[in-house]
C-alpha positions in Angstrom: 110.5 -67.0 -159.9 114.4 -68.2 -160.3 116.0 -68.1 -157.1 119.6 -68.3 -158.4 121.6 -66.6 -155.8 123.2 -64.2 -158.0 126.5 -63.8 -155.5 128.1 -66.7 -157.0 129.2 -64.3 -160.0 130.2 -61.5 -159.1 133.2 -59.5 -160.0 136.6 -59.2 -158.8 136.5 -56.2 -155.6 138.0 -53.0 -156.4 137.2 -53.1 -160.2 134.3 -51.0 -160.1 136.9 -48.1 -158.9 138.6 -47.5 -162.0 138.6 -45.2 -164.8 137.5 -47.1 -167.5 134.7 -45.9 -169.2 133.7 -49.4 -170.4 133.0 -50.5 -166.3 131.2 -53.5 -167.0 134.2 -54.8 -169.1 134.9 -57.6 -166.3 134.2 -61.0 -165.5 133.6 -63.2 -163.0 136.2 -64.5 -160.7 135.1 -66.5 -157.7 132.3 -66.9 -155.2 132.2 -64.5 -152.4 130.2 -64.9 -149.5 127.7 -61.6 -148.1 130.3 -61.3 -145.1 133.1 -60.6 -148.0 130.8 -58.3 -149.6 129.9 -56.0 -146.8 132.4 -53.1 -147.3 133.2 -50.7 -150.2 134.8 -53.3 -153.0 131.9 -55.7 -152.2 129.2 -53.2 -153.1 130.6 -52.0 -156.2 131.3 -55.4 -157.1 127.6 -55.9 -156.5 126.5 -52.8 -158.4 128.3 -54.2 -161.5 126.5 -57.1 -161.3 123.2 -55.1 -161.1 124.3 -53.1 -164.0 125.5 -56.3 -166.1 122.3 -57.8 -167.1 121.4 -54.6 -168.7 122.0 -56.0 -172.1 119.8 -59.4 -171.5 122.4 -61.7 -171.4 123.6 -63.9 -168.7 121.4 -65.4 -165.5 121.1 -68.5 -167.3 119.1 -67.6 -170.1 119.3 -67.4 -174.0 120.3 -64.2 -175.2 117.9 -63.7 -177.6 114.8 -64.5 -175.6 116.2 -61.4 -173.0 117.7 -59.0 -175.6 118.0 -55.5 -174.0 116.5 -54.2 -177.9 113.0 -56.5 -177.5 113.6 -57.5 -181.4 110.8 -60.2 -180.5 108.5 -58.6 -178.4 108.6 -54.7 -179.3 109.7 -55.6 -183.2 108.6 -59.0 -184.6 105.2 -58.6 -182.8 104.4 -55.2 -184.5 104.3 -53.6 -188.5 108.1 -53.1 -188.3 109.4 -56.1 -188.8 108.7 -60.1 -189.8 110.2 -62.5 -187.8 112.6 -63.5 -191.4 114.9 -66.6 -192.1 113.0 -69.5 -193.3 109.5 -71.1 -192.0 111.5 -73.6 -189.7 113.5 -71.7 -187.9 112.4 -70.5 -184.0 108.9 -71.2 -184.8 108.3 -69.7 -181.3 109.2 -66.2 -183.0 106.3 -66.8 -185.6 104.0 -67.7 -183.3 104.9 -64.0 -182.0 104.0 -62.8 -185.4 101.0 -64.1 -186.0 99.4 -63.2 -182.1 99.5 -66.9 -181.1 102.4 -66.8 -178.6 102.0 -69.4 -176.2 102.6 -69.6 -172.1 104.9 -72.3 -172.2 107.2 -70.9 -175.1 110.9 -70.7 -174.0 110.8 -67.2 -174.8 108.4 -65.9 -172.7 110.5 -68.5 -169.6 113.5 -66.4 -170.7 112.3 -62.9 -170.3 110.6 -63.8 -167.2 113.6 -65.1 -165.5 115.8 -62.5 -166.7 113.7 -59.5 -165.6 113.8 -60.8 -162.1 117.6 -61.9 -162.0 118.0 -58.1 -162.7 115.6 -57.6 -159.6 117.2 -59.8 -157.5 120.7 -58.3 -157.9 119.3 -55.1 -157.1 117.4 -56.4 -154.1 120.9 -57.9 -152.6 122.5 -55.0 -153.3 120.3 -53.0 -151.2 119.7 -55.6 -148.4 123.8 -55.5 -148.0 124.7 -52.4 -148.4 123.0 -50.6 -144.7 125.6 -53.2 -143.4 128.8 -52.0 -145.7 131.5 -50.4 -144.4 134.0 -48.0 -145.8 131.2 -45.9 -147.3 130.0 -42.3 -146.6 125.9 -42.1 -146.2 126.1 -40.1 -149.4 127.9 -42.3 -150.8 125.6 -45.2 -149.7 122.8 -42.9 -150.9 124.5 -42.5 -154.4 125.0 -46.5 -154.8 121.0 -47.0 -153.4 119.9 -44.4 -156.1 121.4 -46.4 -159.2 120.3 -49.4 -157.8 116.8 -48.3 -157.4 117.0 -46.9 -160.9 118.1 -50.6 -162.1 115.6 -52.0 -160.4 112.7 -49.9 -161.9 114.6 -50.4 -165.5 113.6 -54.4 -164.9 110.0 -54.1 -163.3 109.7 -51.4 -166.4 110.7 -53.7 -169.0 108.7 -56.7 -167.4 105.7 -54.6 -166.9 105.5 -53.6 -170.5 105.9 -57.2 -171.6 103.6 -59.1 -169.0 101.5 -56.4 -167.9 100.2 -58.0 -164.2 103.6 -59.1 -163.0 104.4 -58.5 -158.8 107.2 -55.9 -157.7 109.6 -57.6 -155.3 111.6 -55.1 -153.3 114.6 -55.6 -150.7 112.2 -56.2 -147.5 110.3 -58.7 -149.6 113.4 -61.0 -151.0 114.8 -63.4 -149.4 117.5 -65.4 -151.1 117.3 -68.4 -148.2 113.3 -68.3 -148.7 111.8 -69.8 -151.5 108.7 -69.0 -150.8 109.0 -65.5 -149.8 108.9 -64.1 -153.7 105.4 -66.2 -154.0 103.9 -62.9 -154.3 100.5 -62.4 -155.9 100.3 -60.4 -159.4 96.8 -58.9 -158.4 98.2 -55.1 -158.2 99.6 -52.7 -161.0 103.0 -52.3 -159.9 103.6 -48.6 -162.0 103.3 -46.6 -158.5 106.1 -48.9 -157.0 108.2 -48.6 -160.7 107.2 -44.3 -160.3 108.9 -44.8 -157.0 112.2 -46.4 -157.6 112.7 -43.9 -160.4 111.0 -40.9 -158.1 114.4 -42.0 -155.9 116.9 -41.8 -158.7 115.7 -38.5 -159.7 116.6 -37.2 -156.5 119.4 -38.7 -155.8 121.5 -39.5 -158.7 124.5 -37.0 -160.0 124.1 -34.7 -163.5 127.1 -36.5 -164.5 129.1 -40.1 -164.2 132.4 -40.5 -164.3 132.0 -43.4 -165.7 130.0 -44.2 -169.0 127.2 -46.4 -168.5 125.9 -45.7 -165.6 122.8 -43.6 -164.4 122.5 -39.9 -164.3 119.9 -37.3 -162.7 118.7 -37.0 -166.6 118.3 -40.5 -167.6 116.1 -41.1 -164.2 114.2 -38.0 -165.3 113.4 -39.7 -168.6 112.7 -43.0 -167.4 110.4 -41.8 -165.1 108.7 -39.3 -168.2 108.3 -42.4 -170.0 106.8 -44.3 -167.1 104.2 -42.0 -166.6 103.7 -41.7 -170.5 102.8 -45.3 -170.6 100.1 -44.3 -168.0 98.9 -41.4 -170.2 100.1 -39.5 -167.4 101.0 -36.5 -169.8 101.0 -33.9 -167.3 103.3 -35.3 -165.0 105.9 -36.6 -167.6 106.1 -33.4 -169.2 108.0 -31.0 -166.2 110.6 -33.9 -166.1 111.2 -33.7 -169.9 111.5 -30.0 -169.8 113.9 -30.7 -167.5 116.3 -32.6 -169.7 116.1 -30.4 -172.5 116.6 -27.4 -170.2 119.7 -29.0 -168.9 121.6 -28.2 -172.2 123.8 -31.3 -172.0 122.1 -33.4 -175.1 121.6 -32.2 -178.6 120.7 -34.1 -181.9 123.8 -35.7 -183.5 124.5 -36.6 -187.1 121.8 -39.5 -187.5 123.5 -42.4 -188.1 125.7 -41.5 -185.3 123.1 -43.2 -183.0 124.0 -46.6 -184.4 127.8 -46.6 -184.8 130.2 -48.2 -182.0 132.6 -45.6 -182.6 130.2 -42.6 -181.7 128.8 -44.8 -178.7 128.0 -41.9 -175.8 127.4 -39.3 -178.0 125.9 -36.4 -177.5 122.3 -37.8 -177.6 122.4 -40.4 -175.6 120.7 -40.1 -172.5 121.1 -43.5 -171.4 122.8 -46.3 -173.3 123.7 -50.3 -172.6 127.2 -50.5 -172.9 128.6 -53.4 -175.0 132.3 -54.3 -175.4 134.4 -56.8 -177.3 138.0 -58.0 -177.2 137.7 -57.7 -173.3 139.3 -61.0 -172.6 135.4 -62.5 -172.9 134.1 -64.9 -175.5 132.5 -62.1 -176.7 128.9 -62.4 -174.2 129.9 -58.4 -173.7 129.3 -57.9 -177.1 125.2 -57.1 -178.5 124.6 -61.2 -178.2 121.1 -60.6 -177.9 121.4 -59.4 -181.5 123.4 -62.7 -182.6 120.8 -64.1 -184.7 120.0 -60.4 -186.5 122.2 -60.9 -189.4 122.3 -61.4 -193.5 122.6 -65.3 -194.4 125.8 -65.1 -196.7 129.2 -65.5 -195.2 130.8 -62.5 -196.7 128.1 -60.2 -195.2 128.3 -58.5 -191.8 128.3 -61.1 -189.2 130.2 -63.6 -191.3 126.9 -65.6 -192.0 124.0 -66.1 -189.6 121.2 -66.3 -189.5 118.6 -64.2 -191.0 116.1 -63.1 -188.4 114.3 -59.7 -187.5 114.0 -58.1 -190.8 111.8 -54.7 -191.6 108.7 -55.0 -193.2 107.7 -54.0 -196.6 104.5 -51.7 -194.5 107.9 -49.9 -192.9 109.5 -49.6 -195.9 106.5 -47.7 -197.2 106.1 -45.2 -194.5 109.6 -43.8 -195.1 107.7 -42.7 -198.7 107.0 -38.8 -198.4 104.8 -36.1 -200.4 105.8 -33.5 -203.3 106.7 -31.4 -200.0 108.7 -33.7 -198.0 106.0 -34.4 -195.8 104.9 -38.2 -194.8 102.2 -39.8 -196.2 99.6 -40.7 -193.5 96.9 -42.5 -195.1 98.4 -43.7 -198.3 101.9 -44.4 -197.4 101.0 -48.2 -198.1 98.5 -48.0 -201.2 101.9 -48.9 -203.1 105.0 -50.8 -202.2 108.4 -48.6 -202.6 109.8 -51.2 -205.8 111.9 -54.0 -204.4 114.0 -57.2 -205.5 111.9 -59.5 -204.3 111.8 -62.4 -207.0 114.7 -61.1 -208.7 117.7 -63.5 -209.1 121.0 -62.2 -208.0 122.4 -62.2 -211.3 119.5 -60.5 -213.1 120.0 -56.8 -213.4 117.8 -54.8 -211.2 117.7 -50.7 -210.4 116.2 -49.1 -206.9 113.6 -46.5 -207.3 115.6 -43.5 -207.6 112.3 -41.2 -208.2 109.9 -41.7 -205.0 110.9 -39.2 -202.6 112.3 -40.7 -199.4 112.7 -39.9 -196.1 116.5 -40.5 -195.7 116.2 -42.1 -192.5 114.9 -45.4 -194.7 118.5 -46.0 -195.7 120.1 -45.9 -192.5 117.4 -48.1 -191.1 117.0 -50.2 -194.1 119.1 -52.9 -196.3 117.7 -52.8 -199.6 119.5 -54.0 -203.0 121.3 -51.8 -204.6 121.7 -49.0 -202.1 125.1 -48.8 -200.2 125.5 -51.0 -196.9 127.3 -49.3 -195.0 130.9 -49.7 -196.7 129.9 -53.3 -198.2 128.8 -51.9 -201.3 125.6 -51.9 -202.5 123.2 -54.5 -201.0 123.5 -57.4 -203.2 119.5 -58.6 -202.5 118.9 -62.4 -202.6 122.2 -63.5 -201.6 122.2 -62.0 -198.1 118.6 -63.0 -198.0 118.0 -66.4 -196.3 114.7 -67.1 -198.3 113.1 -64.5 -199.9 109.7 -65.6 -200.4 109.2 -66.3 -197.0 110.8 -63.3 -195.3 111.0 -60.4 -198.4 113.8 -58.6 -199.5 115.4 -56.7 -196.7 117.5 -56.2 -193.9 118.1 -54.3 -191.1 120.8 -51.9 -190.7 121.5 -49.9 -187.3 122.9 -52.4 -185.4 125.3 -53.7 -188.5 129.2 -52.7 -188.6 131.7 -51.5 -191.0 133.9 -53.7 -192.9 136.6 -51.4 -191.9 135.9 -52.2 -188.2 135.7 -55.8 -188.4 138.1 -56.7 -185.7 138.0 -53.7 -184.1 134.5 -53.5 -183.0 134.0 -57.1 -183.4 135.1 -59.9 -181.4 137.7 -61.6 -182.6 135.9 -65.4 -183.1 132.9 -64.0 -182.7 131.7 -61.2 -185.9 128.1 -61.2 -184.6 129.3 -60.0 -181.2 129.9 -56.1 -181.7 130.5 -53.5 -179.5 127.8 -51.2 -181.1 125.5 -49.9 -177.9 122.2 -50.1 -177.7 120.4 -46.4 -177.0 117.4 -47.2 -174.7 117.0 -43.4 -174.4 117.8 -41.2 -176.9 117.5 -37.2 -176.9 115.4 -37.6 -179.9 112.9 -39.2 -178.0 112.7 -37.3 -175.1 111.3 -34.4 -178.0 109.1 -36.8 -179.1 107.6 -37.4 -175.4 107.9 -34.0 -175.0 105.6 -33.1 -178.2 102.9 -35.8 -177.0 102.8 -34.0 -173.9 102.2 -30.7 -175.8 99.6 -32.3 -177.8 97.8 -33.6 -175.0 98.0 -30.2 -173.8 96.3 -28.5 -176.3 99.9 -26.6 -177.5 99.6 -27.8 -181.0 102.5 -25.3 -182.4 105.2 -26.4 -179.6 104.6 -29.9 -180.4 105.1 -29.0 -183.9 108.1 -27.1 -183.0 109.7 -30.4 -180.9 108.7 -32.6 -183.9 110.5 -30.5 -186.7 113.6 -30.5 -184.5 114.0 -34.3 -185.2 112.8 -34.0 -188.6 115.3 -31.2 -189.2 118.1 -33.0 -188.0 117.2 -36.3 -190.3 117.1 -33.4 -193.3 120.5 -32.1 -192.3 122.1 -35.6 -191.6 124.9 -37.5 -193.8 122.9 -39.5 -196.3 123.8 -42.0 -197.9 125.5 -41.6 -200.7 126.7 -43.6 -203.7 130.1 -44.5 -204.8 130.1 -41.5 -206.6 129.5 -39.1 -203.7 125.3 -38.8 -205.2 122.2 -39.3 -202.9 121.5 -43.3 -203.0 117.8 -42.1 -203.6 115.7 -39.5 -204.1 115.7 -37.8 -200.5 113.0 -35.5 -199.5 112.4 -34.6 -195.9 111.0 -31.2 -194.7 109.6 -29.3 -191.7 106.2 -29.3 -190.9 105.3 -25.6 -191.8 103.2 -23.0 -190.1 99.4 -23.7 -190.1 99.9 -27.3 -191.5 97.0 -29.5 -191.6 98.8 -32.1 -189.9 98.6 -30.0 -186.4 95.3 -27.8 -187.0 93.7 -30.6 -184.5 94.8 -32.1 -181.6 93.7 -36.1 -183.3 95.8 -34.7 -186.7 98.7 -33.6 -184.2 98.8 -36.7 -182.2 99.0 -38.4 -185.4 101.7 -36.5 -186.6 103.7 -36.8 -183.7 103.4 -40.8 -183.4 104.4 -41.4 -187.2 107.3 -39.5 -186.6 107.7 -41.6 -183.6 107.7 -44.4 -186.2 110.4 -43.4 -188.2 112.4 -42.2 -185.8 113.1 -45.0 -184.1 112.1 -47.6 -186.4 113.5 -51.4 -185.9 114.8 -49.9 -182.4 112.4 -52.8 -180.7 109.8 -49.9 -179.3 107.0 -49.9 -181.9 104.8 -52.8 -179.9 104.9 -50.9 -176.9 104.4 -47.7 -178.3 101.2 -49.0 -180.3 99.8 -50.5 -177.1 100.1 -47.0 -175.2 98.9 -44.8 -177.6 95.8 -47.6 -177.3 95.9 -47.5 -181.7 97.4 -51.5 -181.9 94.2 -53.6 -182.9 93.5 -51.2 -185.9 97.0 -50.7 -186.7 98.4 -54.3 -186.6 95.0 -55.9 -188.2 95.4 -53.5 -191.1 99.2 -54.5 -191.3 97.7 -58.3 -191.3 95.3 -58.3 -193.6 97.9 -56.0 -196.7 100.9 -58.3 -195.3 99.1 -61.8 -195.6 99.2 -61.1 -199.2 102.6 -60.8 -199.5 103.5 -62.7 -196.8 101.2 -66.0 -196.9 102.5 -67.4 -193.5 100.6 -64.7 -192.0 96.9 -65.6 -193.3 94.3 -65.8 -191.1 96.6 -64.2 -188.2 94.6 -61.8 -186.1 95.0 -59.5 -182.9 92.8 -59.5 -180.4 91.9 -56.7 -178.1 92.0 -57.4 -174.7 94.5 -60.6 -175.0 97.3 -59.5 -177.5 98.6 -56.3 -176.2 100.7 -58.1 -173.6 102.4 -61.4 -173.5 101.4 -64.7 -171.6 102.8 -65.7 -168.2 105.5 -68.4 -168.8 103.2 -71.5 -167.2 106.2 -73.0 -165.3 106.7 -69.5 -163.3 102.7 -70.1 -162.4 103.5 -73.5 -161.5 105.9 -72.5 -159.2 104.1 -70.0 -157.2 102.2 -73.0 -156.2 101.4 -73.2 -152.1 99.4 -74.9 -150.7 98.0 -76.6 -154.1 97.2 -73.0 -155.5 98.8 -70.6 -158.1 100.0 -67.6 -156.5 100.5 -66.0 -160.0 97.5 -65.6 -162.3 97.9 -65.9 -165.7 97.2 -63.2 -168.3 93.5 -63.0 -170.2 92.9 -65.0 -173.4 95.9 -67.4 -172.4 
């Protein structure tokens, strides 16, 4: 494990006070010593620093191996999305796709070390703060809850990558000691992760003056989703009913989830705050994202580089019934028509007649539908090379033309200040009906489900130049007595394809997949329909048991090493 001390880079004291709602807007300044930091302006400054790595960027590592939205891990390695560009490009990332990641890929190095630079800010944190003076106990209490909160945020996200992976807590780190976080990875760590966030629940505020940080509510959630990833269902559920009792989060306008100028809406429960034109080169801005854009200079992100791009398999789902209902078994007996082959001066027409779920348009770049306010997609132009990654392109983290300056850094057009929604209210409904399925409630979960199919029915969609639909949107509510929740297996079905579309190219479709314990049918029926569109992903299969979590970077193994022996054991099947 990287033993960086992380004090080197800390923030300027007294910053953390303000009123700014943007609080991680700062950078570094100097090196301060754990004397200097042992009063009020110290901790905060520590705090920040916790808070800071949020969005993956920073402790030395490349952005896009640490992103905060797991493009590669929870996106690339799943049906959502191809890895895109051309063949040559990060062939680490296709390794991803095709289930043959590898232990000493820079990737895997970079999450690794990033996950516990998070932890080890935390862990200094704590270890100074009994010391601090100028601080109440509750206020101490407060600062220990959102640290605790962070902390479980980094285990979480390293657990759902790396499966066996060793919690290291304040008592155990030892920044002098490099040997003291040579720690065995022989124990699930999700009691020690129900813990941290057990501690935040009870001790964090309803509200934060400042945007960005934790709240009782977004501890609540974490901890739901903790225990839903343990199929604890009964446990997660009072602590969603608690959120949506609260009465401070409601469903917005859709695509208000993915605009910088409605971050910390209304449904966010907890977001990563990004920021640009803050005096930075722009690393405040969605960096981990950098590579996520069309290939054409005059597209969004002035030109780079083509990666993470939805599948045609997504695409398909978004296809819905005479009655506005998804198609569960046949959704991908036929592809939704496309562009792909045709040149960009040849004259081609979307399908105007398949009725759509109009959450594929928001989610989706497809030719000839409005981007944004780009005008229609223009197809192969923005499209590195077609006939190796299709004909599409994301959309929710892209900008508006009219905001290019505004909400993008100034050198930097890839580096916008569009945050990324780690817990939406949309999702806690969603949890929320699993745990109602699992329950045997089949109507309530209906009930939760429609609420987020409702509000994509009711949502702005997008619309051509001439004020009409873009396509032929159809979306309804599940209706009383529907087949799709007479059983509890048709109702857990329901509930995780709405899941799907939902929160499609979000970076949570791997992890949801592995959880619900459906990813080896799924992903080898994706393989076997995608290989023949897709021929770079012939013969690629996944493999139960190994494939569901990713390997153990080999130079973290090797240097765990004491007395000539690993400390850390490596995942199965790598």
């Amino acid at each position: 494990m990287k033993k960086t001390l992380i004090l080197t880079t800390l923030l300027a004291a007294g910053i953390a006070t303000s009123c700014s709602e943007k609080f991680l807007d700062v950078r570094p300044t100097g090196v301060a010593s754990q004397d200097q930091l042992k009063n009020r302006d110290g901790v905060n400054a520590l705090l920040i620093g916790a808070y800071s790595l949020l969005d993956g960027i920073g402790s030395g590592t490349t952005g896009w191996h640490a992103a905060i939205s797991n493009w590669v891990y929870g996106g690339v390695a799943s049906d959502d999305a191809y890895k895109g560009t051309d063949a040559n490009d990060q062939p680490e990332i296709t390794a991803f796709e095709r289930y043959e990641g590898q232990a000493n890929f820079a990737h895997v190095r970079g999450k690794w070390r990033h996950t516990y630079d998070g932890v080890q800010r935390t862990n200094e944190l704590l270890q100074i703060l009994p010391q601090a003076t100028g601080l109440t106990d509750a206020e101490k209490t407060a600062v220990t809850a959102q640290a605790r909160f962070l902390r479980a945020h980094y285990h979480f996200q390293g657990k759902i990558i790396f499966n066996m992976l060793p919690f290291i807590d304040e008592k155990l780190y030892k920044a002098d000691d490099p040997n003291g976080t040579k720690v065995p990875n022989d124990k699930d760590i999700w009691p020690q992760i129900e813990a941290d966030f057990k501690y935040a629940v009870d001790n964090l505020p309803e509200t934060q003056a400042q945007r960005g940080r934790a709240t009782k509510a977004a501890a609540q959630a974490y901890l739901a989703k903790t225990y839903l990833y343990q199929r604890k269902y009964a446990e997660a559920k009072p602590l969603l009913e608690a959120v949506v009792n609260s009465g401070r989060y409601r469903l917005v306008d859709y695509h208000d989830n993915f605009r910088a100028v409605t971050n910390n809406n209304a449904e966010s429960v907890f977001e990563v705050q990004f920021s640009v034109n803050d005096g930075t080169t722009g690393n405040n801005g969605n960096q981990g994202d950098v590579l996520n854009w069309p290939y054409f200079s005059s597209a969004p992100g002035g030109g780079c580089c083509g990666f993470y791009v939805p599948s045609q398999n997504l695409v398909n789902a978004f296809k819905t019934d005479a009655a506005g209902l998804p198609l569960f078994d046949t959704f991908n007996d036929s592809d939704l028509k496309n562009d792909e082959g045709v040149r960009a001066g040849d004259p081609f027409t979307p399908d105007r007649t398949t009725p759509l779920d109009p959450r594929l348009d928001w989610t989706v770049g497809r030719r000839g539908v409005p981007f944004l306010d780009w005008g229609p997609m223009p197809g192969v132009t923005w499209i590195r090379d077609q006939s190796y990654s299709g004909p599409y392109t994301g959309k929710k983290w892209m900008y508006y033309r009219s905001e290019e300056g505004t909400n993008t850094h100034a050198t930097n057009k890839r580096s916008v200040a569009n945050n990324y929604r780690l817990i939406r209210y949309a999702a806690v409904l969603l949890w929320l009906a699993e745990c109602e399925v699992e329950a045997g409630n089949l109507d309530k979960a209906r009930l939760l489900v429609n609420q987020v199919r409702n509000r994509a029915k009711t949502s702005t969609p997008v619309r051509n130049a001439d004020g009409t639909p873009a396509g032929n949107y159809l979306i309804n509510e599940y209706p009383a007595g529907s087949a799709a929740f007479a059983t509890q297996a048709a109702a857990r079905r329901a509930v995780q394809f709405e899941t799907r579309l939902e929160f499609g190219m979000e970076g949570f479709r791997h992890f949801d997949l592995v959880r619900w314990n459906t990813i080896e049918p799924t992903i080898n029926a994706y393989l076997a329909k995608e290989s023949t569109k897709r021929r770079y992903l012939s013969g690629a299969v996944f493999k139960k048991g190994v494939h569901e979590f990713f390997p153990i970077p080999v130079d973290e193994i090797t240097n765990t090493f004491v007395n000539g022996q690993a400390t850390l054991k490596q995942n199965p099947g790598y």
